[in-house]
N, C-alpha and C positions, 0 to 999 in steps of 0.2 A: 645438254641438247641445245644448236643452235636455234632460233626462232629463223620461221620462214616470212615473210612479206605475206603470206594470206594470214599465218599466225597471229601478225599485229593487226591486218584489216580486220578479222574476227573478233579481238580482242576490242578495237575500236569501235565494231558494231555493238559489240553486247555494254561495249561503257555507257555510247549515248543512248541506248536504252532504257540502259537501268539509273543513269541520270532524267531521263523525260519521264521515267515513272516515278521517281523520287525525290527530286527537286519540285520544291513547291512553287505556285508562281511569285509572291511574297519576295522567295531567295533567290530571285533574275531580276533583283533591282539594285541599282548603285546604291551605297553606303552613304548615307548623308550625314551620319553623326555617328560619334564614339558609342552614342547609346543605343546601336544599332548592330554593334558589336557583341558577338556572344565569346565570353573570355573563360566563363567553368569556372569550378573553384568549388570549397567547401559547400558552400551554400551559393548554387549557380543562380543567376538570374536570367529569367529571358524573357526578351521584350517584346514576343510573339508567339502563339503556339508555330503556326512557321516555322519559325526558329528552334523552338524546342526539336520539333519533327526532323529538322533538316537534318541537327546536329546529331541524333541517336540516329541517326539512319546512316551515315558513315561514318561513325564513332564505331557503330555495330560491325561496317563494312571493312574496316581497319585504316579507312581513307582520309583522317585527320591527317595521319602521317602515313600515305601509301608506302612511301619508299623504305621504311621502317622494319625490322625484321619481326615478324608473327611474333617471335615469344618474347616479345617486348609492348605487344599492343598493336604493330605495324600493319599495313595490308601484305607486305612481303614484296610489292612490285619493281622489277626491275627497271633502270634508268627511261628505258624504249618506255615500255608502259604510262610510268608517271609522265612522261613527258606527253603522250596519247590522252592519259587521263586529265591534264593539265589543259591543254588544250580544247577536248569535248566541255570543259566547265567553261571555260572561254568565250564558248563559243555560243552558247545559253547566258554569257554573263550571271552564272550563278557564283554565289558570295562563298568566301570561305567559311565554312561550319565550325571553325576553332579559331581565337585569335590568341596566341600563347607564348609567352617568353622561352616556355618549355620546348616548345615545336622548335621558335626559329633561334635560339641558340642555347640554352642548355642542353638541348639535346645528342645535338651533334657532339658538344663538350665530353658527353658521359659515353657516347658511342666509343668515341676515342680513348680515353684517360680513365674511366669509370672502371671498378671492380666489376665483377659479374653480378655480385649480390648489390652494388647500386644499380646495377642496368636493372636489374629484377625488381625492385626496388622500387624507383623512378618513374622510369619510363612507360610502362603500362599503366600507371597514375596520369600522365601528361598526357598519352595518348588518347585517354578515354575520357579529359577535363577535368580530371576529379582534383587537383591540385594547381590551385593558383601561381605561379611564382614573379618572384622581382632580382633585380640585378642591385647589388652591392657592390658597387665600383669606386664613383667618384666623391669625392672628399671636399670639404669647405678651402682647403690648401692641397687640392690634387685633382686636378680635372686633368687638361690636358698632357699634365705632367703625373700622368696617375700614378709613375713606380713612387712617387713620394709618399704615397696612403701612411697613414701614422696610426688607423687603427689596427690594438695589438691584440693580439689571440697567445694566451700566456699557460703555459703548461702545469696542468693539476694533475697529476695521475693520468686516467684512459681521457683524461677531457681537456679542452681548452676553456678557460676564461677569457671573454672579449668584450674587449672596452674602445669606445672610439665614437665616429659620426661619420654618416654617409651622408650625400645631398643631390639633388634631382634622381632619387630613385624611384622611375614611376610606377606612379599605383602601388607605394608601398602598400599605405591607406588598407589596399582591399586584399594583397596578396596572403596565402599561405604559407609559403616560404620562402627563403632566399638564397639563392648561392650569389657570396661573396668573397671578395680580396682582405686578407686579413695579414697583419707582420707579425711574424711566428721567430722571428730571429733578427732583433732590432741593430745586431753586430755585425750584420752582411752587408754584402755594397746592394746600392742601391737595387737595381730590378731581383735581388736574390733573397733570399730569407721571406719572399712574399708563398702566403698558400691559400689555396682554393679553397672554403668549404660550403656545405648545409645546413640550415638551420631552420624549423619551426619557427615565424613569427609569432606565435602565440608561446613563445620561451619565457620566461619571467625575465625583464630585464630591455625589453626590446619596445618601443612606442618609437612612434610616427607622429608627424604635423606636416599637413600642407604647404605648400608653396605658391602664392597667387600669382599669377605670370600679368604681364602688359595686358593681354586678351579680356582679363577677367575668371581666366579658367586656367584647371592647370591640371594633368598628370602627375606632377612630379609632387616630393615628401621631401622633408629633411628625416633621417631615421637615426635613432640614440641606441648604444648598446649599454648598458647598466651591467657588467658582470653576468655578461650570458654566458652559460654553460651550454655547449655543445661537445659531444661526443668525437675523440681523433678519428672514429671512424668514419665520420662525416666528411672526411678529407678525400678532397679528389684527383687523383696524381700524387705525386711523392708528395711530403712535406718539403718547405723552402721552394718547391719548383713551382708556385703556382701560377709564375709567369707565365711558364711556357701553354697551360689551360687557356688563361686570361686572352691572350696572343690570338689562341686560335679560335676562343668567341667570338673575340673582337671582327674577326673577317663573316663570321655569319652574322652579327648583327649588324654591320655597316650592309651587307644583299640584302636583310630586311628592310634598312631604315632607305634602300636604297629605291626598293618598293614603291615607294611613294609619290614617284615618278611617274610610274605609268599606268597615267588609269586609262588605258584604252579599252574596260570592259563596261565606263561609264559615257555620259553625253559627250560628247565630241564640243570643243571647249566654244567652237564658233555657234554654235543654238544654243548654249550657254549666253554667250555676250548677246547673242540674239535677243534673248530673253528680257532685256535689257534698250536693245539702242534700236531694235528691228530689222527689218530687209528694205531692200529696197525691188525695186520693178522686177529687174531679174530674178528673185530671191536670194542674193548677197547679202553678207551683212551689211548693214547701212552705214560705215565707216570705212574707207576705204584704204588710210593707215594704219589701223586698228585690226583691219583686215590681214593685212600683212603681214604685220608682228605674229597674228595667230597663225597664218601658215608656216612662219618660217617655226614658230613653235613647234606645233605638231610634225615639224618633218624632225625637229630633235628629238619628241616626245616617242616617233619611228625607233629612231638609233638606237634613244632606250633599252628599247622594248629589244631590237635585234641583239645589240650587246648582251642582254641578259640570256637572249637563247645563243649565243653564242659561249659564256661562261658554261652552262649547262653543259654543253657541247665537249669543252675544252677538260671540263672535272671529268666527263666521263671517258674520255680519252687519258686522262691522268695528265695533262698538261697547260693545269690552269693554273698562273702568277699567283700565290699565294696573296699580292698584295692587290690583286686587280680588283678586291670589293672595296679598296680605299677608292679608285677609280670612280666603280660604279654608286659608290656613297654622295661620294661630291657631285658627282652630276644630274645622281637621281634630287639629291635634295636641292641645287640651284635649281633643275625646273620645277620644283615645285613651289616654289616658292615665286618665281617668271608666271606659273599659270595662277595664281593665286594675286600678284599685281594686275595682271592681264582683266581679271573678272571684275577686278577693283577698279581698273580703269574704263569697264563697259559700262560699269553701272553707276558713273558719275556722283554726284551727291549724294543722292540717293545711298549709295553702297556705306556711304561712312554714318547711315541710322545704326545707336545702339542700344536702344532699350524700344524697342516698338514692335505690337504683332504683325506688324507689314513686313520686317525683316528679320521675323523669328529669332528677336530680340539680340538683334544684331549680328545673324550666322554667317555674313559675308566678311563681314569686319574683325571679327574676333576670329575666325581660322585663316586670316590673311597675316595676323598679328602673330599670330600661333606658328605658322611657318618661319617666324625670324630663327624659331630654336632648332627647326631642323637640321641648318648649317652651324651649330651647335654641339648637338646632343650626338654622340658614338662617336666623336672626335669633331675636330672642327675643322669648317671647308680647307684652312690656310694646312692644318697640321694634315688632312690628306694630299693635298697639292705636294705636299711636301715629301709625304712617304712616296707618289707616285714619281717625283724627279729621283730620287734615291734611288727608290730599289727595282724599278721599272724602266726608268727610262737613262737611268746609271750617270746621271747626270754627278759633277764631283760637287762635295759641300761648300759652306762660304767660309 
């Protein structure tokens, strides 16, 4: 049945409804800190009843992951919809109720590649927070160049033994489990003999330590495997092919990290600097370079934001560049990084306090530091620039 245009205005009615009656006021405010974050997991944390409320209330509704299918945990909503439901949240500035590896890319991995009995599995797990997860990617001699990963997943019977080391995997520390890149056939050329699995962090075999970054704080773990046993059936996609999984994570977690980008459901970056250098007569801000820089920001931080509904757009027509979240990766993470200088340069000396309750023991300084890794981390700025002359803009190699 096709949906009518009253169809979706009804549907839009009854969203922001049952959002104004369910969103707390507490979850219509910008995110100031990681701890502010509700991530779920074995043993969940939350940093507000708020928060508790928020998150079982569309955990219940199926709208951690609306667009998800019912007998996976999902709301069942069609593209029209979520995109409706997306927006009504927007537009309250209410917070996501899940922040999860599982949502923004394992998920999608196991829709694809996943047996029935890991969809079953899995994903009504992630959907409802009950399972923490982390990414097992990159390697102390394989970041950029990840098909190099040298840890090996070595055949016992039904099970793999795996031996090796992962590094910046964040939030190992707190995850429940992990899907990772393991070498299952050290005889193949290079991107081949790699495969995808699952594995329980609490395996015998498996520990974590911290990573302290520039900032003073850090997400990220080095993680050890000691001869963990994990189950073949834990395998997701064929064996050897687990490129091809890895590949197509990689483009949903570069739209998440790309995220980061646009917070247009937070303060508008000039009563930020505001806050800082003040107005003047007219109520401008009182720098009238400073000024500038911020406009011409925000008109990119616009583009963003349209690009992104423009992707949305193009997947649900079936004609989005598979590589266009290398695209939206690099540019969401240069400006974040552009509005994170920008704060640093309203707030003059000041802004470089790092141990003092004036400046919440430095919260401007250390997430200004913390942005160096965004162009970083899900690949880095130069190696997207480089997929987008490739495979985008067909540019020939050097």
């Amino acid at each position: 049945m096709t949906d009518t245009s009253s169809d979706l205005d009804q549907f839009r009615i009854e969203t922001r409804q049952w959002l104004e009656a369910n969103c707390p006021p507490e979850m219509r405010r910008p995110i100031e800190s990681d701890d502010e974050m509700f991530w779920g997991g074995r043993n969940p944390s939350y940093a507000s009843e708020p928060q508790r409320l928020w998150f079982e209330r569309m955990r219940d509704k199926g709208w951690t992951v609306p667009h998800w299918p019912q007998q996976y945990g999902g709301g069942g909503l069609d593209a029209e919809r979520t995109k409706i439901l997306r927006q009504e949240m927007a537009a309250i500035s209410a917070r996501q109720p899940l922040m999860s590896f599982g949502v923004s890319m394992l998920g999608p991995a196991l829709l694809k590649y996943g047996t029935e009995a890991q969809k079953l599995e899995h994903l009504p797990k992630i959907a409802r927070g009950e399972i923490r997860w982390c990414q097992g990617y990159s390697e102390p001699n394989a970041g950029s160049d990840l098909a190099s990963l040298q840890t090996r997943a070595e055949s016992d019977g039904d099970d793999f033994i795996i031996n090796g080391q992962k590094i910046w995997t964040s939030y190992a520390n707190y995850a429940d489990w992990i899907f990772c890149l393991v070498r299952t056939d050290p005889t193949a050329k290079k991107h081949e003999g790699i495969s995808f699995i699952l594995f329980d962090m609490a395996s015998p075999g498996v520990s974590t330590k911290p990573i302290l970054l520039i900032s003073g704080k850090s997400p990220f773990c080095e993680t050890f495997f000691d001869n963990v046993r994990v189950p073949k059936a834990n395998v997701v996609g064929t064996i050897n092919r687990g490129w091809d999984v890895a590949k197509y994570l990689l483009q949903h977690e570069r739209t998440m990290i790309s995220g980061m980008g646009d917070r247009s459901g937070g303060r508008p970056l000039g009563l930020l600097a505001a806050d800082s250098i003040g107005t003047d007569a007219q109520g401008r801000l009182d720098d009238p370079m400073l000024r500038g820089q911020i406009a011409s920001f925000e008109i990119d931080e616009v583009a963003l934001s349209c690009a992104a509904e423009r992707a949305i757009d193009l997947a649900k027509a079936g004609q989005l560049h598979p590589a266009f979240s290398s695209a939206m990766k690099y540019y969401g993470t240069e400006l974040n990084k552009r509005r994170h200088e920008l704060l640093m340069a309203a707030g003059g000396i000041d802004a470089l306090e790092w141990d003092s309750d004036r400046s919440q023991q430095g919260a401007k300084a250390r997430a200004w530091l913390r942005t160096k890794a965004n162009s970083i981390e899900g690949g880095t700025s130069e190696v997207m620039l480089g997929i987008v002359a490739k495979r985008i803009l067909d540019l020939p190699g050097a």
